[in-house]
N, CA, C and O atoms as CSV, one atom per row, in Angstrom:
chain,resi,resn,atom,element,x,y,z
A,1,UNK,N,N,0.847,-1.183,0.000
A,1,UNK,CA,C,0.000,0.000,0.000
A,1,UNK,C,C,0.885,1.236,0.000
A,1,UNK,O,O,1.790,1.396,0.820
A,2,UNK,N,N,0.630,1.959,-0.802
A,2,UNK,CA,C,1.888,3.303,-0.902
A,2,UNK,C,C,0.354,4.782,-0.860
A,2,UNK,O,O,-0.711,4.752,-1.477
A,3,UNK,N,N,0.803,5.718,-0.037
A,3,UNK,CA,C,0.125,6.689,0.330
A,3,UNK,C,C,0.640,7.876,-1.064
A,3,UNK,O,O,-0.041,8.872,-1.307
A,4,UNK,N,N,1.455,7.661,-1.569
A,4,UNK,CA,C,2.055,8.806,-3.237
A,4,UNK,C,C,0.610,8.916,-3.787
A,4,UNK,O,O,0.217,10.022,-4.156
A,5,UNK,N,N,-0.268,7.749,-3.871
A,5,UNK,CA,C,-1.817,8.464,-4.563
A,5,UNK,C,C,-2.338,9.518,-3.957
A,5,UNK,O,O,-2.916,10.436,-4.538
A,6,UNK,N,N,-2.103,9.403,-2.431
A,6,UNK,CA,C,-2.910,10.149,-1.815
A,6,UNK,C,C,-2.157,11.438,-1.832
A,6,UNK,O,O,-2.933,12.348,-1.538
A,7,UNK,N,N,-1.084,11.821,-2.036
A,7,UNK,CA,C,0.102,12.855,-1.424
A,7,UNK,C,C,1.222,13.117,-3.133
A,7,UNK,O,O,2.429,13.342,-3.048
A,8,UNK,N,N,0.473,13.017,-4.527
A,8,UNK,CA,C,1.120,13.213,-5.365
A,8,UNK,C,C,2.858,13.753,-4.926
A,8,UNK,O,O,3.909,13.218,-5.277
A,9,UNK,N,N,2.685,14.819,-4.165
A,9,UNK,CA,C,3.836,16.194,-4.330
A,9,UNK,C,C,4.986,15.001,-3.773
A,9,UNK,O,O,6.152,15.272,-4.058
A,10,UNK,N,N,4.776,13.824,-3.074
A,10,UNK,CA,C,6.232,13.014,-2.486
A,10,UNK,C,C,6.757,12.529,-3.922
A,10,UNK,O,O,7.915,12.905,-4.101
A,11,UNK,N,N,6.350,11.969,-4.744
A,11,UNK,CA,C,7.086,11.906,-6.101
A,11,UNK,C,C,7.983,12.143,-6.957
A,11,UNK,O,O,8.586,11.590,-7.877
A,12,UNK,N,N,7.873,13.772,-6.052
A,12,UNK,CA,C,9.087,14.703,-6.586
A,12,UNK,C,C,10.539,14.290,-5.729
A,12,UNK,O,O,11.598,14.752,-6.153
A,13,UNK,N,N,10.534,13.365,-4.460
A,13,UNK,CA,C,11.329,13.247,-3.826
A,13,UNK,C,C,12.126,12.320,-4.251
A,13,UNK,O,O,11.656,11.379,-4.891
A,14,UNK,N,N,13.584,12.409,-3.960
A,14,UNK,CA,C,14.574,11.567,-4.171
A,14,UNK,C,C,13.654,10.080,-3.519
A,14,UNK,O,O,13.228,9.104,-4.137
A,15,UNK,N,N,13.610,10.298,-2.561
A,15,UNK,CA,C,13.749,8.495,-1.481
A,15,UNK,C,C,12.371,9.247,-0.430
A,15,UNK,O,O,12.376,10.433,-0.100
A,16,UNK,N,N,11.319,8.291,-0.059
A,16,UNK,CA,C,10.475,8.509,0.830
A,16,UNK,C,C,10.048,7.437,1.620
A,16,UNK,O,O,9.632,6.360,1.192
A,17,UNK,N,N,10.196,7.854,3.079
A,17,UNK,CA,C,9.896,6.926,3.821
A,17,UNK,C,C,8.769,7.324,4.833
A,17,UNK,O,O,8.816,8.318,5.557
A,18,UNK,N,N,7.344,6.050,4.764
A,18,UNK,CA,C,6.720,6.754,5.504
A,18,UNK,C,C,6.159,5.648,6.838
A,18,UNK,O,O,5.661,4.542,6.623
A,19,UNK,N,N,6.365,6.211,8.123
A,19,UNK,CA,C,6.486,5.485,9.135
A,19,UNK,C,C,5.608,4.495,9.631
A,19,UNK,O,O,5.985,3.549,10.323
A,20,UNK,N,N,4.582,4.678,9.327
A,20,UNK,CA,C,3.434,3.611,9.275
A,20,UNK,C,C,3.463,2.414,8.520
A,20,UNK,O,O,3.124,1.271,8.824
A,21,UNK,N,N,3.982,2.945,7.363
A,21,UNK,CA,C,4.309,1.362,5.898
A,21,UNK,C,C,5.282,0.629,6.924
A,21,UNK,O,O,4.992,-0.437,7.468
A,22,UNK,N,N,6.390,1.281,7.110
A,22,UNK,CA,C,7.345,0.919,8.096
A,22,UNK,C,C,7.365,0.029,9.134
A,22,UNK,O,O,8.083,-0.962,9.268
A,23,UNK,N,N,6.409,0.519,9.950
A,23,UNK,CA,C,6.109,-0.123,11.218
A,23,UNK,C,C,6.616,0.125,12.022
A,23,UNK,O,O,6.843,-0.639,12.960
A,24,UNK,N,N,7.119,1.757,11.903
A,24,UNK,CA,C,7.843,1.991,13.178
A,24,UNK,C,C,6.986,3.558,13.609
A,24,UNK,O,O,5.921,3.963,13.143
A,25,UNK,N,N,7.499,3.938,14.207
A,25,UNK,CA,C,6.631,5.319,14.931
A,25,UNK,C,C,7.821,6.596,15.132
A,25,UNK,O,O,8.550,6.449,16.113
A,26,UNK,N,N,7.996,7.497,14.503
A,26,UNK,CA,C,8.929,8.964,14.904
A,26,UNK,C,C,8.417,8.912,16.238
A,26,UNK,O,O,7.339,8.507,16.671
A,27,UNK,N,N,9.657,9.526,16.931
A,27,UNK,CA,C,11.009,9.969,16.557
A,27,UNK,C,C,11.902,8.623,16.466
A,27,UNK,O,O,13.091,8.763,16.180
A,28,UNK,N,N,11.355,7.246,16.710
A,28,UNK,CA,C,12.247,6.295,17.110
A,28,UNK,C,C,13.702,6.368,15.631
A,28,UNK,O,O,13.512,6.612,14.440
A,29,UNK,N,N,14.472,6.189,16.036
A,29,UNK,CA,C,15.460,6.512,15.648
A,29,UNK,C,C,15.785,5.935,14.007
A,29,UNK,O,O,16.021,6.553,12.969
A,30,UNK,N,N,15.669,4.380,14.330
A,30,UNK,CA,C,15.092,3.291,13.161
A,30,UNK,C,C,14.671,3.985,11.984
A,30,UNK,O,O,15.272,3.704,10.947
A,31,UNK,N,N,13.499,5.077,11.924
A,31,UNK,CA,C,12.836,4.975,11.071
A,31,UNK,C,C,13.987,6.051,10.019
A,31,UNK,O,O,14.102,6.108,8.794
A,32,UNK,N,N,14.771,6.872,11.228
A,32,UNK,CA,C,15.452,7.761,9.702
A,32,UNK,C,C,17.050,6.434,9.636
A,32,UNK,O,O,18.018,6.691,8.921
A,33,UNK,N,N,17.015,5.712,10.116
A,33,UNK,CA,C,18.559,4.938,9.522
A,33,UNK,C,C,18.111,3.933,7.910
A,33,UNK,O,O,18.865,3.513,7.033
A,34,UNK,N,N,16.322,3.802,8.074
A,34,UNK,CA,C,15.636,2.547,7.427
A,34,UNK,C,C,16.142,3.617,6.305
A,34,UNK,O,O,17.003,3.117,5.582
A,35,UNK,N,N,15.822,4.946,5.989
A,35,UNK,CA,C,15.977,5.907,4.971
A,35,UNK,C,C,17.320,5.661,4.371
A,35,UNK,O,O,17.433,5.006,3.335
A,36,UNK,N,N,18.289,6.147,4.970
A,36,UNK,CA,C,19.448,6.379,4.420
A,36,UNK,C,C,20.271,5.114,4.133
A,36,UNK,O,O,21.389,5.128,3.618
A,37,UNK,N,N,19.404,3.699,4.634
A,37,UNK,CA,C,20.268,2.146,4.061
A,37,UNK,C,C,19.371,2.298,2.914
A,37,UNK,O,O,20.031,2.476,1.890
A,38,UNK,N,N,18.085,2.294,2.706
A,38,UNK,CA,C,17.140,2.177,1.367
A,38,UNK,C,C,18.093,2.937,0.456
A,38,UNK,O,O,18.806,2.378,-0.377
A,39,UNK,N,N,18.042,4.806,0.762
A,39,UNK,CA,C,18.594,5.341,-0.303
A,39,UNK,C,C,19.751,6.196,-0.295
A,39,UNK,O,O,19.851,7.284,-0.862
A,40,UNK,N,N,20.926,5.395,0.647
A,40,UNK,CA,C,21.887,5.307,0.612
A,40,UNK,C,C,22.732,7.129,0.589
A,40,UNK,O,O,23.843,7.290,0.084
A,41,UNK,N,N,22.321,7.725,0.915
A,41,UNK,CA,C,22.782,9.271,1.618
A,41,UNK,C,C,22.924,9.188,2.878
A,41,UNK,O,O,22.263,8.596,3.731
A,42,UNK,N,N,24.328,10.169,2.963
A,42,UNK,CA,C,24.642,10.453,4.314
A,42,UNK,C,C,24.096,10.785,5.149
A,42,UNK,O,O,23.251,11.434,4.532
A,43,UNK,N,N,23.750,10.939,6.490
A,43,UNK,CA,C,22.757,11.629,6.913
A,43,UNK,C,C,22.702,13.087,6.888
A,43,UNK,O,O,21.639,13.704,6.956
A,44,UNK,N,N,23.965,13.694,6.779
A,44,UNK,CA,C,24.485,15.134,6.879
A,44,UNK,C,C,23.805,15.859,5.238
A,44,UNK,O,O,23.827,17.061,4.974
A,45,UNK,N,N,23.255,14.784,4.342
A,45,UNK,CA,C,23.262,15.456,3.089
A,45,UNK,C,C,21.418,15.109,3.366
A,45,UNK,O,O,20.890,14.641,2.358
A,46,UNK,N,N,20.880,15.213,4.053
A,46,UNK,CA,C,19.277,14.885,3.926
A,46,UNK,C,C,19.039,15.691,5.010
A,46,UNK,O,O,19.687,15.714,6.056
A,47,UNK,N,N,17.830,16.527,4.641
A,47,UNK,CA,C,16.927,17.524,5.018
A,47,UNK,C,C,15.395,16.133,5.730
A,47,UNK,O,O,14.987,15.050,5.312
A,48,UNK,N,N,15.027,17.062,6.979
A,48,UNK,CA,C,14.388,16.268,7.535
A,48,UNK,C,C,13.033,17.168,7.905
A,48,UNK,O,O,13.237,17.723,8.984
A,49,UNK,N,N,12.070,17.409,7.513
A,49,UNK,CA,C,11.155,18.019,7.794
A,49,UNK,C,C,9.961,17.572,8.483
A,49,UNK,O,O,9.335,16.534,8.269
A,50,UNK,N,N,9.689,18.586,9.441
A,50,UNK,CA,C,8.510,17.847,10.152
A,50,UNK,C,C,8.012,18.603,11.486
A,50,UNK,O,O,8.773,19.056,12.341
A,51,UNK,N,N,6.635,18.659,11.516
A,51,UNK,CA,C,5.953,19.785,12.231
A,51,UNK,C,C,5.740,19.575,14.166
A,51,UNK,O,O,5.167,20.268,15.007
A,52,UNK,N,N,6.572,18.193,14.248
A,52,UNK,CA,C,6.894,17.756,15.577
A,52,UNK,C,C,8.196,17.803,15.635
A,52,UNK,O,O,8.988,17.128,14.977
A,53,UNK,N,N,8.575,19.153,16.970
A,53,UNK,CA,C,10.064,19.289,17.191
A,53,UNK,C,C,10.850,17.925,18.211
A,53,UNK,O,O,12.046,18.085,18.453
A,54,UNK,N,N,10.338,16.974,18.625
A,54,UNK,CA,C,11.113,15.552,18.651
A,54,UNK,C,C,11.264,14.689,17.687
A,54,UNK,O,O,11.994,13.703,17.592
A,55,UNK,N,N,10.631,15.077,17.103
A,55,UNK,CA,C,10.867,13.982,15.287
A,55,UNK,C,C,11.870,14.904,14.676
A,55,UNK,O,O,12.352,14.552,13.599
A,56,UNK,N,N,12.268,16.073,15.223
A,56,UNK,CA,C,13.285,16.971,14.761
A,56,UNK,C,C,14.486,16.650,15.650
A,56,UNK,O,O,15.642,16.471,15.268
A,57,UNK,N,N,14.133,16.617,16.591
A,57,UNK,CA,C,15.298,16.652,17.327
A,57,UNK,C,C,15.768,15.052,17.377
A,57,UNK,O,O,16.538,14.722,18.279
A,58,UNK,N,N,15.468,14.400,16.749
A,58,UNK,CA,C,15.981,12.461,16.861
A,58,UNK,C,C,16.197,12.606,15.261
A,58,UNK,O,O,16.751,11.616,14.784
A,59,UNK,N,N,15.958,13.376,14.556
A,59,UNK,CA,C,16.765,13.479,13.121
A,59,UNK,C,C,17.906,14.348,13.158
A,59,UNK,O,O,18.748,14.147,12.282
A,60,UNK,N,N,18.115,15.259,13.970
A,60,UNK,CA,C,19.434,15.574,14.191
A,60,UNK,C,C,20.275,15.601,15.076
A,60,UNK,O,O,21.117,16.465,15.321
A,61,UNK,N,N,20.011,14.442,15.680
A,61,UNK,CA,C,20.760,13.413,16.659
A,61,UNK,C,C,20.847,12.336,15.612
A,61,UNK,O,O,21.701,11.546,16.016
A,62,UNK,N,N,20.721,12.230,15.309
A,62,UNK,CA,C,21.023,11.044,13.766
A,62,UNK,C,C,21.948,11.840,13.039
A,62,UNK,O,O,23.008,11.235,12.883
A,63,UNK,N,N,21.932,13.280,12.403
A,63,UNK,CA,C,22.966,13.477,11.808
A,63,UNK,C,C,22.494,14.182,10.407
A,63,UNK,O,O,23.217,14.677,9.543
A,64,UNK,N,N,20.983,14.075,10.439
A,64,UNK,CA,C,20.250,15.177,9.356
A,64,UNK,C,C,19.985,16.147,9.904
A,64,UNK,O,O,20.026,16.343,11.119
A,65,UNK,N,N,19.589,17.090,8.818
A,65,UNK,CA,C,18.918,19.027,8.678
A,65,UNK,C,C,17.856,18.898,9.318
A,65,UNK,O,O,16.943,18.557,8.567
A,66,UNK,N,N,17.565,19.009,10.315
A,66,UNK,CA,C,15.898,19.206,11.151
A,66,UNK,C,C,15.692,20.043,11.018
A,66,UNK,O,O,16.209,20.934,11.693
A,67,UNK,N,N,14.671,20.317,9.917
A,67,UNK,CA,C,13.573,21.557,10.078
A,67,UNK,C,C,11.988,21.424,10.317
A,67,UNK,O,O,11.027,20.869,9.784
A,68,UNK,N,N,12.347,22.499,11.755
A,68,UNK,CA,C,10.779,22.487,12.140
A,68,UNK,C,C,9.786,23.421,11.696
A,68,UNK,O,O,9.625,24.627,11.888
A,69,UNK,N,N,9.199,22.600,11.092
A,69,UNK,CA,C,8.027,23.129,9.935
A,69,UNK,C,C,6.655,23.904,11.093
A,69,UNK,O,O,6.010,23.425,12.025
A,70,UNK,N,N,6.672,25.127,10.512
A,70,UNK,CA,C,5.786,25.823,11.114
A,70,UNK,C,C,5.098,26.755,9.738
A,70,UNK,O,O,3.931,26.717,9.350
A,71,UNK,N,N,6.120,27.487,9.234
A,71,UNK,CA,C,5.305,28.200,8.016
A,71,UNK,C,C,5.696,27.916,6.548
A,71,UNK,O,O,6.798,27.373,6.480
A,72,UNK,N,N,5.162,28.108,5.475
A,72,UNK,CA,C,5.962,27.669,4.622
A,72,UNK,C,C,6.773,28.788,4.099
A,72,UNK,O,O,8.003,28.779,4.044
A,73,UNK,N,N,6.261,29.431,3.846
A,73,UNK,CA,C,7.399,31.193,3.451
A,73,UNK,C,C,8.677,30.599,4.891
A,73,UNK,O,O,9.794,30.851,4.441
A,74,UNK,N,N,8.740,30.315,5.525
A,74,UNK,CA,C,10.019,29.994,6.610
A,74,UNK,C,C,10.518,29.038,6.160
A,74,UNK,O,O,11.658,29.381,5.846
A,75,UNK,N,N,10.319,27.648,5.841
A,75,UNK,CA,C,10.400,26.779,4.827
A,75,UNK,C,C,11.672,26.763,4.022
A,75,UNK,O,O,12.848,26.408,4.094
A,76,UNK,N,N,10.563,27.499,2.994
A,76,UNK,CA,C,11.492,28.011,1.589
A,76,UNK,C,C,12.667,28.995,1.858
A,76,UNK,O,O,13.438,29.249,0.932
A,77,UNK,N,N,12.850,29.595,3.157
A,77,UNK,CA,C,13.891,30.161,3.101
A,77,UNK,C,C,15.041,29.362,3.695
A,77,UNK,O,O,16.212,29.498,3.339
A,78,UNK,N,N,14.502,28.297,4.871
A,78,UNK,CA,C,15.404,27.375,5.017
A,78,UNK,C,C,16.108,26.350,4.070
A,78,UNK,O,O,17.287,25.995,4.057
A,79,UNK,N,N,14.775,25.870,3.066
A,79,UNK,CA,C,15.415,25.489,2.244
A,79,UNK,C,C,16.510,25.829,1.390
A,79,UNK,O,O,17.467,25.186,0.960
A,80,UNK,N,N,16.038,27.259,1.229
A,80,UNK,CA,C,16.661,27.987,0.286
A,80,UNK,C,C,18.461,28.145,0.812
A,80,UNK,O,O,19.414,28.200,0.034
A,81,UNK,N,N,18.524,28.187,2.219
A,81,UNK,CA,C,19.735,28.694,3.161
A,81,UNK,C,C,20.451,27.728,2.981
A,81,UNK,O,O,21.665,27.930,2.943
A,82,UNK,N,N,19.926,26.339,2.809
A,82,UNK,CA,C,20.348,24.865,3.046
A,82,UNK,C,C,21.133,24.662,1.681
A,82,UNK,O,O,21.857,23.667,1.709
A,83,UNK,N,N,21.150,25.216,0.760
A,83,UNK,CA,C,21.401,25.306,-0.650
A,83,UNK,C,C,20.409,24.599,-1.742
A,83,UNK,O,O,20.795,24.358,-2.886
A,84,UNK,N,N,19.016,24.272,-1.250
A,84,UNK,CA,C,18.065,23.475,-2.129
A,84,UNK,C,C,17.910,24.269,-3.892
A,84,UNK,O,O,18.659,25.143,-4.327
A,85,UNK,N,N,17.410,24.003,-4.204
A,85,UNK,CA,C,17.699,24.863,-5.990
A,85,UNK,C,C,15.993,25.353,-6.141
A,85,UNK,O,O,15.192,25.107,-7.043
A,86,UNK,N,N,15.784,26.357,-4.509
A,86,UNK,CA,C,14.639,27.019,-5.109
A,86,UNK,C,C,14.503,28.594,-5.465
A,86,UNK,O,O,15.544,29.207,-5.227
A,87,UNK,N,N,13.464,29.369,-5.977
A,87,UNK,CA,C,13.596,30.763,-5.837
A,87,UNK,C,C,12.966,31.015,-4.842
A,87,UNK,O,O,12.066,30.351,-4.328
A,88,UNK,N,N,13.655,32.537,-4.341
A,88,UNK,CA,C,12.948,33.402,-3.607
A,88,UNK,C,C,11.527,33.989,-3.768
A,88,UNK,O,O,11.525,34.619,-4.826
A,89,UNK,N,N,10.749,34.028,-3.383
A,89,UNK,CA,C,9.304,34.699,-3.349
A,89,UNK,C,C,9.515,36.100,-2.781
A,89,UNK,O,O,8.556,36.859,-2.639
């Protein structure tokens, strides 16, 4: 069962992992290592987004970009800071 029908915009992503298919539950640690053995990036080179700051803070105790998602104009500028290849608004 893959949730991409329901959520087109993950498609655009390199590698997606989502914790329920999984069987595991954020922040447990597991679920971002299951990521980076699937699709094989460092953890230092993966952006971790997510609107619970302990699912932030156990992704960068792992060694990814935790960003805590609150607005999206804040977002895009993090992204943007992070070096992602978007424009400014």
């Amino acid at each position: 069962m893959s949730c991409l029908g329901e959520w087109p915009f993950l498609e655009k992503f390199d590698g997606v992992i989502v914790s329920g298919l999984e069987g595991l539950v954020k922040p447990d640690p597991r679920l971002y290592r299951v990521f980076c053995e699937r699709y094989s990036p460092a953890p230092d080179n993966c952006v971790f987004i997510d609107d619970s700051e302990p699912n932030i803070v156990a992704a960068r105790k792992y060694g990814m970009h935790g960003i805590h998602f609150k607005d999206p104009m804040m977002l895009r500028k993090e992204l943007i800071a992070l070096g992602l290849p978007l424009k400014a608004k």
